[in-house]
C-alpha positions as CSV (number, residue, x, y, z in Angstrom):
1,X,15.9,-12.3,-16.0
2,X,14.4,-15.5,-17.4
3,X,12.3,-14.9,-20.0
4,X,9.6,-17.3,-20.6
5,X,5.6,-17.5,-22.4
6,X,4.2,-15.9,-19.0
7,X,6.2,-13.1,-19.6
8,X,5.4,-12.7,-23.0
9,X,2.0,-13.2,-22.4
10,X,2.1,-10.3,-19.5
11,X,3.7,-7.7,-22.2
12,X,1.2,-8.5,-24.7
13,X,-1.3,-7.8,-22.1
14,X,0.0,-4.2,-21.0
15,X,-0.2,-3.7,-25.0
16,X,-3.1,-4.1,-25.8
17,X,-4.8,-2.3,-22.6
18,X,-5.0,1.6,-21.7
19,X,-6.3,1.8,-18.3
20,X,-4.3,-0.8,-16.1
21,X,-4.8,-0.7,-12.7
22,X,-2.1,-2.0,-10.4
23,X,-3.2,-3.4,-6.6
24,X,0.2,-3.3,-4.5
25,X,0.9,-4.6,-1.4
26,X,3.7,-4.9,1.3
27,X,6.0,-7.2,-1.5
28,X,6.5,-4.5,-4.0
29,X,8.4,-2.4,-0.9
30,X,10.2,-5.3,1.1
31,X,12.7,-4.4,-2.5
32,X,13.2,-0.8,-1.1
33,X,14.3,-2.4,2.5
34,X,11.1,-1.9,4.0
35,X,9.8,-5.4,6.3
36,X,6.2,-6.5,5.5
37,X,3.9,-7.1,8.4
38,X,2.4,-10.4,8.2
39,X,5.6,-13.2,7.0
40,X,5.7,-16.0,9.5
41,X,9.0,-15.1,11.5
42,X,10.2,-12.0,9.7
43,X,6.5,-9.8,9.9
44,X,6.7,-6.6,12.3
45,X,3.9,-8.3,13.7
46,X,5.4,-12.1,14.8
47,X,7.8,-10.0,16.8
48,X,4.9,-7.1,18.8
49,X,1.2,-7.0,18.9
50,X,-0.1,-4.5,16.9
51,X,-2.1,-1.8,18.7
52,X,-5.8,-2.3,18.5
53,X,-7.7,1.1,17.4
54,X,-10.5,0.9,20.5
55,X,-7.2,0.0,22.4
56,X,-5.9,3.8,21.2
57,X,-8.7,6.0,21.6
58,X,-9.7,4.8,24.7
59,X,-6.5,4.8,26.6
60,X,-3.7,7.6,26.6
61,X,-1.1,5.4,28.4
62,X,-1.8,3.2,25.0
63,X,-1.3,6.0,23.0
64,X,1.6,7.1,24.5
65,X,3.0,3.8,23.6
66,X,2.1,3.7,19.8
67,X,4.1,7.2,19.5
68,X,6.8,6.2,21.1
69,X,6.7,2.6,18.9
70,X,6.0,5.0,15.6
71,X,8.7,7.4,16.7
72,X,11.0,4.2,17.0
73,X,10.5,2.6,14.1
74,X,10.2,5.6,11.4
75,X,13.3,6.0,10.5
76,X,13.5,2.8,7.8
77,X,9.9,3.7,6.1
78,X,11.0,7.5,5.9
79,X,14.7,6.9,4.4
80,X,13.0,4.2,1.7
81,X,13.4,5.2,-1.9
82,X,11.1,3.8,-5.0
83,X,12.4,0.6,-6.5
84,X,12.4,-0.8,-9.8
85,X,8.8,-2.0,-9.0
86,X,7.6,1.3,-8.3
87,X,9.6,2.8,-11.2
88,X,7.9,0.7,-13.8
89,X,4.6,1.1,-12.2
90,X,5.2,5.1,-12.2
91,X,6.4,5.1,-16.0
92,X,3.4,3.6,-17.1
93,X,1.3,6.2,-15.4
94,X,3.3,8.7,-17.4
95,X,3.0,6.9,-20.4
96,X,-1.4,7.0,-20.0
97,X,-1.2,3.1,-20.1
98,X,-1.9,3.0,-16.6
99,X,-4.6,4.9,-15.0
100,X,-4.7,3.9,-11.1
101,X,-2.7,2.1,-8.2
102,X,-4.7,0.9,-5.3
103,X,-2.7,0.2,-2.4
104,X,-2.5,-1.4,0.4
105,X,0.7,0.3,1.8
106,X,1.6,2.9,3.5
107,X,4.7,4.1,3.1
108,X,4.1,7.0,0.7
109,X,6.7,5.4,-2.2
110,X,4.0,5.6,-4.8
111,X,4.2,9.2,-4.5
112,X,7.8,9.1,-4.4
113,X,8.5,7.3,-7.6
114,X,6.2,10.2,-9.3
115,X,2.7,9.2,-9.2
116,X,0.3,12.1,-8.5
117,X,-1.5,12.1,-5.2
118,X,-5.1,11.8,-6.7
119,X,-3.9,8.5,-9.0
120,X,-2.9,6.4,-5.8
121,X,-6.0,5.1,-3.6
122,X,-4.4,4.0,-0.1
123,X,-6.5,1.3,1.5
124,X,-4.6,1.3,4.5
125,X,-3.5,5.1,5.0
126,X,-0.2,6.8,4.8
127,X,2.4,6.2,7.6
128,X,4.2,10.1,6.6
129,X,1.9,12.3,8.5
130,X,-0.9,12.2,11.2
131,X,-4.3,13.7,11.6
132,X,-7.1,14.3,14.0
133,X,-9.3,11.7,14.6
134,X,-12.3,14.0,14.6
135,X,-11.8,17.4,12.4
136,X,-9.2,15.3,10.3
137,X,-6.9,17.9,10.6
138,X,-3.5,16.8,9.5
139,X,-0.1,17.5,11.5
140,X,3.3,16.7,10.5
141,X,5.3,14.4,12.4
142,X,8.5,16.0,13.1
143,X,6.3,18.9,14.8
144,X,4.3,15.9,16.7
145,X,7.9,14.2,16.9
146,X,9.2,17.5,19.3
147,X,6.5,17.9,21.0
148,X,7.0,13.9,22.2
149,X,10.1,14.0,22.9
150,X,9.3,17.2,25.1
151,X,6.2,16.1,26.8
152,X,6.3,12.5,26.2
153,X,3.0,12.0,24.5
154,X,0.7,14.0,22.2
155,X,-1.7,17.1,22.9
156,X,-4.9,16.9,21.9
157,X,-6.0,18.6,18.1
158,X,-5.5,22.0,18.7
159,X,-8.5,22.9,16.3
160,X,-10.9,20.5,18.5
161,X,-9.3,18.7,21.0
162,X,-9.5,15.6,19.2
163,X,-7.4,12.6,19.5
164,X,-4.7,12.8,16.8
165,X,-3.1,9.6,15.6
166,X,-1.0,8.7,12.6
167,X,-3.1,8.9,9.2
168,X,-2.8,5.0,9.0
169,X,-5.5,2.3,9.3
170,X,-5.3,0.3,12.4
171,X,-6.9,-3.1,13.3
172,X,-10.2,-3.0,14.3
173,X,-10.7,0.7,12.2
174,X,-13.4,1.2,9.8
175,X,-11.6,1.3,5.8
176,X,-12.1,5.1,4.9
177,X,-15.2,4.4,2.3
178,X,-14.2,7.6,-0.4
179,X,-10.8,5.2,-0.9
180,X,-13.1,2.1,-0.9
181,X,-15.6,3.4,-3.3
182,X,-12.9,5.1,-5.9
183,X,-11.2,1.8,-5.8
184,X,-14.4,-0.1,-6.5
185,X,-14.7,2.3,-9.4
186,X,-11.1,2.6,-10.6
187,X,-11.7,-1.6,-11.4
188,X,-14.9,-1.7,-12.9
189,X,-13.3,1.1,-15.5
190,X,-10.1,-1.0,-16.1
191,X,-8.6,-3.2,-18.9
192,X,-6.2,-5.2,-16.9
193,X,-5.7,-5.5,-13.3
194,X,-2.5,-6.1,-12.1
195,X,-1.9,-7.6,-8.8
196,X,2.4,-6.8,-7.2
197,X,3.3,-7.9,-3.9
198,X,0.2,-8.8,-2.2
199,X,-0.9,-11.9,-0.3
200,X,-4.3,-11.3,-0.9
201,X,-5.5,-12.5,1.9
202,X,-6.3,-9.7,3.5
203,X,-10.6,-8.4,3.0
204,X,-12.2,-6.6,1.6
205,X,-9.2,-5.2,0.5
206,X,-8.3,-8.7,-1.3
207,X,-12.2,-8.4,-3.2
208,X,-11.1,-6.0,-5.7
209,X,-8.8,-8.7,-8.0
210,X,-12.2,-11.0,-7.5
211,X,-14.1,-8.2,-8.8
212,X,-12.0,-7.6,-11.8
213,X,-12.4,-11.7,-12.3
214,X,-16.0,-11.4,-12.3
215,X,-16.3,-8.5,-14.8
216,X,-14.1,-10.7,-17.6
217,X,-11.3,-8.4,-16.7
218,X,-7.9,-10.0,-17.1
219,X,-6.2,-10.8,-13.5
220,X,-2.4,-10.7,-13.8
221,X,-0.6,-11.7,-10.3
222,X,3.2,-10.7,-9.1
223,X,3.7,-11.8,-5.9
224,X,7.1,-14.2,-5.0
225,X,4.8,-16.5,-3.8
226,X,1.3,-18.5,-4.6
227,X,-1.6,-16.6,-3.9
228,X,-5.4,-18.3,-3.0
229,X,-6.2,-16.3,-6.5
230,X,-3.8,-18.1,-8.2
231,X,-6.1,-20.1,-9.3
232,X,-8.8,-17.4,-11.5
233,X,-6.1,-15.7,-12.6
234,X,-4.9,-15.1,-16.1
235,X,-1.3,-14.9,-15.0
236,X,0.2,-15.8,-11.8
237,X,4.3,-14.9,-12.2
238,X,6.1,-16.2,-8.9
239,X,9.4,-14.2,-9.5
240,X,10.8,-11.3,-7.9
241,X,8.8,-7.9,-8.4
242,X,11.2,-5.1,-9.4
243,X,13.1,-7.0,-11.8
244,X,10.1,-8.6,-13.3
245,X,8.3,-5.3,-13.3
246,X,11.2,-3.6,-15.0
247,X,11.8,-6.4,-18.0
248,X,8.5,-6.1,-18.8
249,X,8.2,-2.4,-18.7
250,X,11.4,-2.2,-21.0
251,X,13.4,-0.2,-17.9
252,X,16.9,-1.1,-16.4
């Protein structure tokens, strides 16, 4: 790739720092073949209104459609593998450089490239399994998959009789506060935060790079396109993430 002073600026930064924290969003997976949400034409939802959480709890016909919508459309998110992106992300994990990835995606390819579990916050949830909307008992999809295409919608929790639903955040869902507060947390400890593949436009999810700002703690942005951050940042790099990831991180 091109090499020019932003880049050399970003690799002097990930020198001199030991506990980066990277902020992902839906750009750092579009690379594994995965379609963001919110692009004007091309988002998931330009094309079908997203399913309002009230809407789900308080209707079983509209539950019955966001199964058979998840049990559509899960093929693409399952199937994805980690791209370069997530590969350089994960070896600087290994490496101690990095301590923390706070995400706002849900697609489990964090995990996937090698990350441990308890290193990756997810804002949003995780898309891979389901749980019960009041014990939080978790159920795996292929068994909730069966038992859909059987009865054509989904038994109440078997522990409580609870409403069970994907473990994902919907619109008009409270943020889960443990992943709020350990991301609030992860930033005030960093050295660098690194923003890959978000708009940043989406809050309060979008307050922790403004948080990092306001603690003197270097802002470095990845995203293809401008950001409304752009401007407090220390870097903004408008190229494409897993190559510019991977340069910089010294991986092919």
């Amino acid at each position: 790739m091109e090499y020019d002073d932003a880049i050399d600026r970003f690799i002097e930064l990930i020198d001199q720092s030991s506990r980066i924290v990277f902020f992902t969003g839906a750009g750092i997976s579009t690379e594994s073949g995965i379609p963001d949400f919110r692009s004007p034409g091309t988002g998931i939802w330009t094309k079908i209104k997203p399913i309002e959480f009230q809407d789900f709890v308080a209707s079983e016909k509209v539950r019955t459609e966001s199964w058979r919508r998840k049990f559509k459309g899960n093929d693409g998110m399952l199937a994805a593998k980690p791209n370069l992106g997530h590969q350089a992300i994960s070896q600087l994990i290994r490496h101690g450089k990095a301590s923390t990835v706070i995400t706002q995606n849900v697609d489990n390819l964090h995990q996937k490239s090698g990350i441990p579990d308890e290193q990756v916050i997810e804002l949003h949830g995780n898309a891979g399994y389901a749980k019960c909307l009041s014990c939080e008992t978790r159920y795996e999809l292929a068994e909730l998959h069966s038992q859909f295409k059987k009865l054509e919608l989904i038994e109440p929790c078997r522990k409580c009789g609870g409403i069970i639903k994907t473990a994902t955040i919907s619109f008009g869902q409270s943020m889960p506060p443990d992943a709020m507060n350990r991301a609030q947390a992860a930033t005030i400890e960093c050295d660098l935060f690194v923003v890959v593949g978000s708009s940043l436009v989406v809050y309060p999810a979008a307050g922790f790079p403004e948080l990092a700002v306001q603690l003197d703690i270097p802002l470095v942005i990845v995203n293809r396109e401008p950001t409304p951050l752009d401007s407090i940042a220390t870097l903004a790099i408008h190229k494409e993430i897993g190559p510019t990831l991977s340069f910089v991180v010294g991986i092919n």
